[in-house]
Structures are given as structure tokens and as C-alpha cells.
C-alpha positions as CSV (number, residue, x, y, z in Angstrom):
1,X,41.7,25.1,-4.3
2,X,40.0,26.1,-1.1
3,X,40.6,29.4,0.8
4,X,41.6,27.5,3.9
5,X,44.5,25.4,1.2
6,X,45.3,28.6,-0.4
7,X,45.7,30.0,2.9
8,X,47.8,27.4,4.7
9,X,50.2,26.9,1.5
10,X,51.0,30.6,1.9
11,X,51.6,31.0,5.6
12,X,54.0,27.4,5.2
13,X,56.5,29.5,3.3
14,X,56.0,32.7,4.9
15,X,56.9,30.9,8.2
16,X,60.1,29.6,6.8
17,X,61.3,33.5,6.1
18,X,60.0,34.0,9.5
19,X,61.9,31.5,11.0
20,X,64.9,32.3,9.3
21,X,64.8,35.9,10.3
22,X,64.3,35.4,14.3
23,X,66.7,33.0,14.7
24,X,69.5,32.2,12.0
25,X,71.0,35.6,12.5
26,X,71.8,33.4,15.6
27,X,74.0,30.7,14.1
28,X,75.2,33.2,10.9
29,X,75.8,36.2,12.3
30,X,76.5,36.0,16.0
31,X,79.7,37.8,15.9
32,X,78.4,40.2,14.3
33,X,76.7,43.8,15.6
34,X,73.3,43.7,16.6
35,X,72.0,45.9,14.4
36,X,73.5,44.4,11.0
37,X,71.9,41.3,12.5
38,X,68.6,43.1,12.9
39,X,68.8,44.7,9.6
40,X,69.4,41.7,7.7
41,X,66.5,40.1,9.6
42,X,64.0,42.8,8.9
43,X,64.9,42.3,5.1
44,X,64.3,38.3,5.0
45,X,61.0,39.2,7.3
46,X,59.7,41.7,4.8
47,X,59.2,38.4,2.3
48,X,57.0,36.6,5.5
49,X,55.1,39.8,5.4
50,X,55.1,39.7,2.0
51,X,52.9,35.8,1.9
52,X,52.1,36.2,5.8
53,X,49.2,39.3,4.9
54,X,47.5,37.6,1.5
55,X,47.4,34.3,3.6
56,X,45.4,35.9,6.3
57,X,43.4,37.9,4.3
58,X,42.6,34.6,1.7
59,X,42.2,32.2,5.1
60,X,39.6,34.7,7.0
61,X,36.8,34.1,4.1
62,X,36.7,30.8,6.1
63,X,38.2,31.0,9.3
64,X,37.5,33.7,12.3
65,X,40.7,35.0,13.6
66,X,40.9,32.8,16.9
67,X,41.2,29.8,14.2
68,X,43.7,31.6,11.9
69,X,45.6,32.2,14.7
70,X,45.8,28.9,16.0
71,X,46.3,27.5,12.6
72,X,49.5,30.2,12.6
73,X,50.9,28.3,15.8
74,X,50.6,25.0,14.4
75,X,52.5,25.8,11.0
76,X,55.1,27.6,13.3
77,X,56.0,24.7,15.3
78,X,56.0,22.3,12.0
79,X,58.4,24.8,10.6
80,X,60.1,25.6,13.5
81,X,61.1,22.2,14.7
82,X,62.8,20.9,11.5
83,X,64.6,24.0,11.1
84,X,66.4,23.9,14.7
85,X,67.4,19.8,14.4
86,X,68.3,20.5,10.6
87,X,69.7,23.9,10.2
88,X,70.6,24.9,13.9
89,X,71.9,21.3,14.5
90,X,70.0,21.6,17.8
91,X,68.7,17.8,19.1
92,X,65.0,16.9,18.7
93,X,63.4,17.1,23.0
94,X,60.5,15.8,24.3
95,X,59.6,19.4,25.1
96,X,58.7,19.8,21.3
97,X,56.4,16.6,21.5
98,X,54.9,17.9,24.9
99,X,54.1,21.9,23.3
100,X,52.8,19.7,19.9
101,X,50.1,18.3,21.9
102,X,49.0,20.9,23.8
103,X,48.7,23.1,20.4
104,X,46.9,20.1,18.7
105,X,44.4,20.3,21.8
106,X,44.1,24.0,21.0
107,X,43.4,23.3,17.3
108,X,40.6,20.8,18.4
109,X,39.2,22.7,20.6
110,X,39.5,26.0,18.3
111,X,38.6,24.3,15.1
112,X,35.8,21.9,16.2
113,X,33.0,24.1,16.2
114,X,33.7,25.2,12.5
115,X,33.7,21.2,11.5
116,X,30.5,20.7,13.2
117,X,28.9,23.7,11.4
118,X,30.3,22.4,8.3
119,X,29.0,18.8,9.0
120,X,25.9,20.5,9.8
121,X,25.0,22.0,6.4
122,X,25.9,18.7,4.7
123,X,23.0,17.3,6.8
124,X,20.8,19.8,5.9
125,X,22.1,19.5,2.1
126,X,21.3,15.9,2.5
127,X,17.9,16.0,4.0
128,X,16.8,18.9,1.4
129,X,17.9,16.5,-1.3
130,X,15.9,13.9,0.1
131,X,13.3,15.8,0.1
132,X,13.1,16.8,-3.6
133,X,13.3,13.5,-4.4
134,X,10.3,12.2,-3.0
């Protein structure tokens, strides 16, 4: 399995703790004290931490950090948008379509470079093969 897999799977499920601690305290513990609702939430964040760091660490042998960090963005809305229609119960806006496109023009534009390079050795994997065969 690729780094970039690897690294994608990992920061998936680390954005669901993530989720889960920043806003369910919301919908679960709202009449509760603050500070219960912050320590509970610092527990369920230490699991994100706890995928969040290795998925980094595994995704940088491929990516630089503007990329990883874009990539971090786009799982965040894909996990964040189920989990306020499902769990919150919150209706699904056109603002979430609007801030999907402008991160999908951030991943282009962030990620583009690294497919060209990438299409870029195949050439050259291509050509030198072509070459040894003649």
C-alpha cells in the first residue's frame, strides 16, 4: 500500500475522533460545565493525535507539507459534513458545496505539480526503456 494510502486511511479515522471532540460535546454535553466538556474532549482528541501524528509522518515520505496540509482539509470537510447532517441532525447547505469547491481548487492547484513530476518520471521510465530496447 502506498505512503500517500497509508497516510490518507489514517488521517480518515483520526478526523472522525477529531470531529467528535470539537463539536459533539455540543449536542451531548451542553448542559454540562465547560470544563467536563473540555476534558472529555481532550480524552477522545488524544486517539486523533494518536493516528493524526503516524499519518503525517507516513504521508510526508511523499507529500511536502503544503500538500499534506491540504489533503488534511479535504478529509476534514468529507468527515465533517456527514457528521453534522447525520449525527448533529443539522440540514445539508449549499455553503458546504460552495467551501467543497474552493478546497478541490486548492487541492489542484496544491497537488498538480506533484502529478506532473510523477507523470514526468514515467516519461523518462518510458523513453529509457525504449532505449534499451533498440
Amino acid at each position: 500500500m502506498s505512503p500517500v494510502l497509508k497516510a490518507v486511511m489514517l488521517l480518515v479515522c483520526s478526523n472522525v475522533f477529531m470531529t467528535f471532540a470539537w463539536y459533539a460535546h455540543l449536542k451531548e454535553l451542553n448542559g454540562k460545565p465547560w470544563l467536563m466538556a473540555a476534558i472529555i474532549s481532550w480524552g477522545i482528541a488524544l486517539f486523533e493525535y494518536l493516528l493524526q501524528v503516524p499519518a503525517n509522518r507516513i504521508g510526508h515520505r511523499e507529500l511536502n507539507i503544503g500538500q499534506l496540509k491540504i489533503l488534511q482539509e479535504v478529509i476534514t470537510l468529507s468527515v465533517f459534513v456527514p457528521f453534522s447532517v447525520f449525527y448533529m441532525k443539522k440540514p445539508l447547505k449549499f455553503d458546504y458545496l460552495w467551501a467543497t469547491l474552493c478546497i478541490m481548487g486548492a487541492v489542484f492547484s496544491c497537488l498538480e505539480a506533484n502529478f506532473s513530476a510523477h507523470n514526468q518520471v514515467r516519461e523518462d521510465e518510458r523513453s529509457a526503456i525504449d532505449t534499451t530496447q533498440k
